[in-house]
LOTI-16701 format. One record per residue (C-alpha): chain; residue in three letters; residue number from 1; x, y, z. Coordinates in steps of 0.001 Angstrom, whole numbers, padded with zeros to 6 digits, always signed. Example, Ala and Ser with C-alpha at 12.3 -4.5 7.8 and 13.67 -1.06 7.14 Angstrom:
<sites>
<chain: A; res: ALA; n: 1; x: +012300; y: -004500; z: +007800>
<chain: A; res: SER; n: 2; x: +013670; y: -001060; z: +007140>
</sites>
This chain:
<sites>
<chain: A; res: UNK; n: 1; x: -036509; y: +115781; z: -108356>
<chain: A; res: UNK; n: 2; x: -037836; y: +115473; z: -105058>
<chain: A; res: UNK; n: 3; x: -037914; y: +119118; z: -102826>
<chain: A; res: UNK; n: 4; x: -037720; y: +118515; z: -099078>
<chain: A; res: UNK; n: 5; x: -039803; y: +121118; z: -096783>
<chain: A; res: UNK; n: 6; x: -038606; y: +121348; z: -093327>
<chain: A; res: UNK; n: 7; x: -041201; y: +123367; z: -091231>
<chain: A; res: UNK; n: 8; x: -040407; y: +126394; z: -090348>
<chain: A; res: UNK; n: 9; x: -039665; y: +127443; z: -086573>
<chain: A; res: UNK; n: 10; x: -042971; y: +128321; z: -085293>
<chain: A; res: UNK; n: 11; x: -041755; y: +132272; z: -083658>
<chain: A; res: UNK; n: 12; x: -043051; y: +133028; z: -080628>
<chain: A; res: UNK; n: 13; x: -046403; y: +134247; z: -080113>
<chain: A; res: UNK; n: 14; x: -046625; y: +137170; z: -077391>
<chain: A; res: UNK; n: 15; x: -048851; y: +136672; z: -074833>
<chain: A; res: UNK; n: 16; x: -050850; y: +139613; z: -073937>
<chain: A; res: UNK; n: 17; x: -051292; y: +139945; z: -070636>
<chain: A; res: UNK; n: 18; x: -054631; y: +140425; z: -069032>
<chain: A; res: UNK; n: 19; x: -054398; y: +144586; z: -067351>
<chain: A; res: UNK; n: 20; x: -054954; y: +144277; z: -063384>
<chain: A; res: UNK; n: 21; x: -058339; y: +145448; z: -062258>
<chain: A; res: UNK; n: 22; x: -058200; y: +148328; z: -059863>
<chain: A; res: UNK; n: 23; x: -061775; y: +148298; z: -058314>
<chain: A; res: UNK; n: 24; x: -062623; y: +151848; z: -057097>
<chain: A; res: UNK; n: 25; x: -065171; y: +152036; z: -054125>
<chain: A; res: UNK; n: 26; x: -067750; y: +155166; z: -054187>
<chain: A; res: UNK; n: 27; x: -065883; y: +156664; z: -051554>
<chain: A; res: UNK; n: 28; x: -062771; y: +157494; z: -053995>
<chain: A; res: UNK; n: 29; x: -064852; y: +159742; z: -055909>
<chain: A; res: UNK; n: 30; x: -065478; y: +162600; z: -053574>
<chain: A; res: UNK; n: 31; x: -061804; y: +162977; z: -052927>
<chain: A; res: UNK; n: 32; x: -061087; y: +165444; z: -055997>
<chain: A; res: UNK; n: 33; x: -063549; y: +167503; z: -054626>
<chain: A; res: UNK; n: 34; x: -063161; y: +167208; z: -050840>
<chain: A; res: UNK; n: 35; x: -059184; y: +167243; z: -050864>
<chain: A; res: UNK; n: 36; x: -058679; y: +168032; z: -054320>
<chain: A; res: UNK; n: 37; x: -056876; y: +164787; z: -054655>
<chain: A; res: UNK; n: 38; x: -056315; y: +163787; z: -058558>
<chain: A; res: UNK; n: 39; x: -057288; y: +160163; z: -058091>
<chain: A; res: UNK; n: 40; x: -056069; y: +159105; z: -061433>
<chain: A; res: UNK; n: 41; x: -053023; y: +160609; z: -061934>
<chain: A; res: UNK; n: 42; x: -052403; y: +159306; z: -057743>
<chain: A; res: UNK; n: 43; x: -053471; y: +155412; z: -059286>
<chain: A; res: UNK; n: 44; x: -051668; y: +155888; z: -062169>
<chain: A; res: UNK; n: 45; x: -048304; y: +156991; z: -060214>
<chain: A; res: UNK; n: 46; x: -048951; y: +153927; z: -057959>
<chain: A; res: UNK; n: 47; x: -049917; y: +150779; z: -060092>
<chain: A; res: UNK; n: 48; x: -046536; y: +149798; z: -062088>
<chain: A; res: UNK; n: 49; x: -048189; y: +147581; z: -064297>
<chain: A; res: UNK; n: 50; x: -051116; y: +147610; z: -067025>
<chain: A; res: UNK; n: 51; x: -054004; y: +148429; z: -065811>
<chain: A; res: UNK; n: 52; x: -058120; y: +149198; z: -066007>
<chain: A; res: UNK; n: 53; x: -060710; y: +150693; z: -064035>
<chain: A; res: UNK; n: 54; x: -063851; y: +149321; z: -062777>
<chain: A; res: UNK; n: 55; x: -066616; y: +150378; z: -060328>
<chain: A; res: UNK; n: 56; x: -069451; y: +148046; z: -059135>
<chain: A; res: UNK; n: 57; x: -072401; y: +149175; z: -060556>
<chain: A; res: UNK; n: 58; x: -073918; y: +149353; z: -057359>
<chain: A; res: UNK; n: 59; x: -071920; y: +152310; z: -056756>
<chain: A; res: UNK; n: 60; x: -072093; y: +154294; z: -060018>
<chain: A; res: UNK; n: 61; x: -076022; y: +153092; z: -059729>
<chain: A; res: UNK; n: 62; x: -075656; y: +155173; z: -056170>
<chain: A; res: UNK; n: 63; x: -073994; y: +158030; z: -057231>
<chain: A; res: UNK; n: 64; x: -076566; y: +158279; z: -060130>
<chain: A; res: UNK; n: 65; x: -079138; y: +158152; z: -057903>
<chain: A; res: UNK; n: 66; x: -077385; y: +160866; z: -055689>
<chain: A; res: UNK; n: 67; x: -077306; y: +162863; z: -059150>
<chain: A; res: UNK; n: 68; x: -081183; y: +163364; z: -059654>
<chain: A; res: UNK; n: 69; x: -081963; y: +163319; z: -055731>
<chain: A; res: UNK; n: 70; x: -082720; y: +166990; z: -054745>
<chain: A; res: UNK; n: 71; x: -080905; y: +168481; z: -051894>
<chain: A; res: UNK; n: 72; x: -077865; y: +166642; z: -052459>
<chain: A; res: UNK; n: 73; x: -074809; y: +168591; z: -051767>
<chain: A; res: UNK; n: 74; x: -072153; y: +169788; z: -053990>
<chain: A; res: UNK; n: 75; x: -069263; y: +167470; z: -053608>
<chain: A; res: UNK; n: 76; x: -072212; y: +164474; z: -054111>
<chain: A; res: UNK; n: 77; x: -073084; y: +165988; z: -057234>
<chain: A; res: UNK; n: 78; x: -069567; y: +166697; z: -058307>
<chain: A; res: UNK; n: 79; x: -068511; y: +163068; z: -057403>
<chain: A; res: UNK; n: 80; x: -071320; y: +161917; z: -059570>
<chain: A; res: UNK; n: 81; x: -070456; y: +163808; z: -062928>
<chain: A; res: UNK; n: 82; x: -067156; y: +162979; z: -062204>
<chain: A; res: UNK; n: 83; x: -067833; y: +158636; z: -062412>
<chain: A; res: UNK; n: 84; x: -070130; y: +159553; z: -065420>
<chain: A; res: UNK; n: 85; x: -067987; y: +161388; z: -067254>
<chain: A; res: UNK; n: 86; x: -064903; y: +158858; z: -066713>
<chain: A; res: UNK; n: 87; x: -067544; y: +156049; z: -068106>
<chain: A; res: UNK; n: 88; x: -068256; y: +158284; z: -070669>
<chain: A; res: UNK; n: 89; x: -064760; y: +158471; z: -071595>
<chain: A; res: UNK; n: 90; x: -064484; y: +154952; z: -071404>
<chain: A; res: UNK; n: 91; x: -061857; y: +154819; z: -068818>
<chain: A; res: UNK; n: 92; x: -063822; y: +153506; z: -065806>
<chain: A; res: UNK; n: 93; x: -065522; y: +150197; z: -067310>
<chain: A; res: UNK; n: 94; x: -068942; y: +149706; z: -064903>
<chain: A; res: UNK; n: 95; x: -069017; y: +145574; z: -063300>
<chain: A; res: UNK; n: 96; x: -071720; y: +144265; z: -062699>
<chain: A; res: UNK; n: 97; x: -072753; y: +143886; z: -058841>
<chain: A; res: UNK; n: 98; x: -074969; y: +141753; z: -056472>
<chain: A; res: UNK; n: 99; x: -075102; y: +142403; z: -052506>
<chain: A; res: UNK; n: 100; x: -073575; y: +144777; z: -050610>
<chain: A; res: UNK; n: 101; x: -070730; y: +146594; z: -052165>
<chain: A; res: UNK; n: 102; x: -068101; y: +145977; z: -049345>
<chain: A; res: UNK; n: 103; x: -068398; y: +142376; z: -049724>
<chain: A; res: UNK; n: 104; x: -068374; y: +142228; z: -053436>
<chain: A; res: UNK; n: 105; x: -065898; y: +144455; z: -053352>
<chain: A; res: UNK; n: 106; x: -064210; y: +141897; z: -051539>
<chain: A; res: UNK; n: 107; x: -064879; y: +138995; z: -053253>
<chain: A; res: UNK; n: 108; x: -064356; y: +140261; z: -056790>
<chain: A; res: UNK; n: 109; x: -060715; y: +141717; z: -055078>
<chain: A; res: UNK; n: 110; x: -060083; y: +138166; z: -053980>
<chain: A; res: UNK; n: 111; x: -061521; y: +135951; z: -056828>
<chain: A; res: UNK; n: 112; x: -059307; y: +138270; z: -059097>
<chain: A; res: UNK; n: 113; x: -055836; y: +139683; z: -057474>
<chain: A; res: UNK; n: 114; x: -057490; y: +143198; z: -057940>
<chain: A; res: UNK; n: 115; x: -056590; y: +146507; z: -056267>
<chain: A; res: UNK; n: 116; x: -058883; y: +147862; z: -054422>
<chain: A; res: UNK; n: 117; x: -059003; y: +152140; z: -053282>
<chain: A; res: UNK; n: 118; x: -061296; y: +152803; z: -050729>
<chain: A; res: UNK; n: 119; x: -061093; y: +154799; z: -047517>
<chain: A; res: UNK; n: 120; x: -063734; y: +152750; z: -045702>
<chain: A; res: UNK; n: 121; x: -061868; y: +151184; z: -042784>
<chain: A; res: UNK; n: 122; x: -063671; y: +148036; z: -042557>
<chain: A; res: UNK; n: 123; x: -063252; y: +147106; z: -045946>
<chain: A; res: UNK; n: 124; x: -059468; y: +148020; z: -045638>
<chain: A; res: UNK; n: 125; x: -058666; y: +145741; z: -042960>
<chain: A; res: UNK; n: 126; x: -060759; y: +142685; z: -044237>
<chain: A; res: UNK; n: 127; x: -058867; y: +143333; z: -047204>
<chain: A; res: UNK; n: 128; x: -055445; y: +143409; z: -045653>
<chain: A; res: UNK; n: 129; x: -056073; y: +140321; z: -044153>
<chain: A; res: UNK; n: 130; x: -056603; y: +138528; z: -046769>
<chain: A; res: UNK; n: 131; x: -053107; y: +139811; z: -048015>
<chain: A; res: UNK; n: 132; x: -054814; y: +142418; z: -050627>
<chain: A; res: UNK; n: 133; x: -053451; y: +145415; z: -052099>
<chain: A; res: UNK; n: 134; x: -055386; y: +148161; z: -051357>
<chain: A; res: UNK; n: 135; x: -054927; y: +152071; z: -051837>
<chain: A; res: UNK; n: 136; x: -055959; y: +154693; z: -049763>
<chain: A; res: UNK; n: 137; x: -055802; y: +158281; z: -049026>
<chain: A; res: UNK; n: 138; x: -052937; y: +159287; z: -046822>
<chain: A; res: UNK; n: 139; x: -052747; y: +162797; z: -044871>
<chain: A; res: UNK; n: 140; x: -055211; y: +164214; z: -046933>
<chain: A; res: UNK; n: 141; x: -053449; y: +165025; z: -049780>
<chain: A; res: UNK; n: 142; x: -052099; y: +161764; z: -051826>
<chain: A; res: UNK; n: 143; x: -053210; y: +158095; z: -052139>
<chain: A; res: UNK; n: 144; x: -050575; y: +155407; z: -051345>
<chain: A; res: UNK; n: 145; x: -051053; y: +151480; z: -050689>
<chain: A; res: UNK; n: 146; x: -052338; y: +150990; z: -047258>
</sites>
C-alpha cells in the first residue's frame, strides 16, 4: 500500500519589522531640566510606530565629559545623568560616531529614514530639506514634528 504525502501549506512567517531609529541630538537632553519637558513620554506620544533610541556617541562622549568637568552648571550635569541613566536602563542604545555630530546626524538620518529631535536650527532646516522628519520643541513646553 502506497501512502501519498502532499506537503503541507508552508503558513506564513511574520516578518518583524525593523523599530525606526529616533536619533536624539545633545541638545534634547537639557530640556527636562530647562523647560521641564518629559522628552520621552513627548517622543513616545509622537512616533506611531515601533521604535528605539539612539545618541551618537559623540554626544553622550560630550555630555560625559561635561559630567567630570568642574564648574559645569546644573542643568549640564543634570542632562548628563539623565543620558547615562537612560543607557543604563537600556533604553537609549549609544551609535557609534565619526565627524561632527550635525552632519552625522544627518547622514545616519538620511542613510536610514530616522527621526531626528534637535532644537539646533541649522540641523533642522538641512534636515527638512532633505524631506526628514524631525522633532522639536515648540513654545517651550511640548515637542512636536517641525
Amino acid at each position: 500500500m502506497c501512502v501519498m504525502r502532499f506537503p503541507m501549506a508552508a503558513e506564513p512567517i511574520e516578518q518583524k519589522k525593523e523599530k525606526r531609529l529616533v536619533l536624539l541630538d545633545t541638545n534634547m537632553f537639557f530640556l527636562p531640566f530647562k523647560f521641564r519637558v518629559d522628552i520621552l513620554s513627548e517622543i513616545d506620544r509622537l512616533v506611531e510606530e515601533p521604535y528605539r533610541l539612539g545618541v551618537a556617541s559623540q554626544s553622550a562622549g560630550e555630555l560625559s565629559h561635561l559630567l567630570k568637568k568642574k564648574g559645569t552648571g546644573r542643568g549640564a550635569h543634570s542632562a548628563a545623568v539623565f543620558l547615562n541613566q537612560l543607557v543604563a536602563e537600556g533604553r537609549v542604545t549609544t551609535i557609534p560616531s565619526v565627524g561632527r555630530v550635525d552632519d552625522w546626524l544627518f547622514r545616519h538620518a538620511k542613510q536610514n529614514q530616522s527621526i531626528v529631535c534637535t532644537n539646533d536650527i541649522l540641523l533642522k532646516l538641512r534636515l527638512k530639506r532633505a524631506k526628514l522628519k524631525v522633532i522639536a520643541l515648540r513654545q517651550q513646553d511640548h515637542l512636536d514634528y517641525a
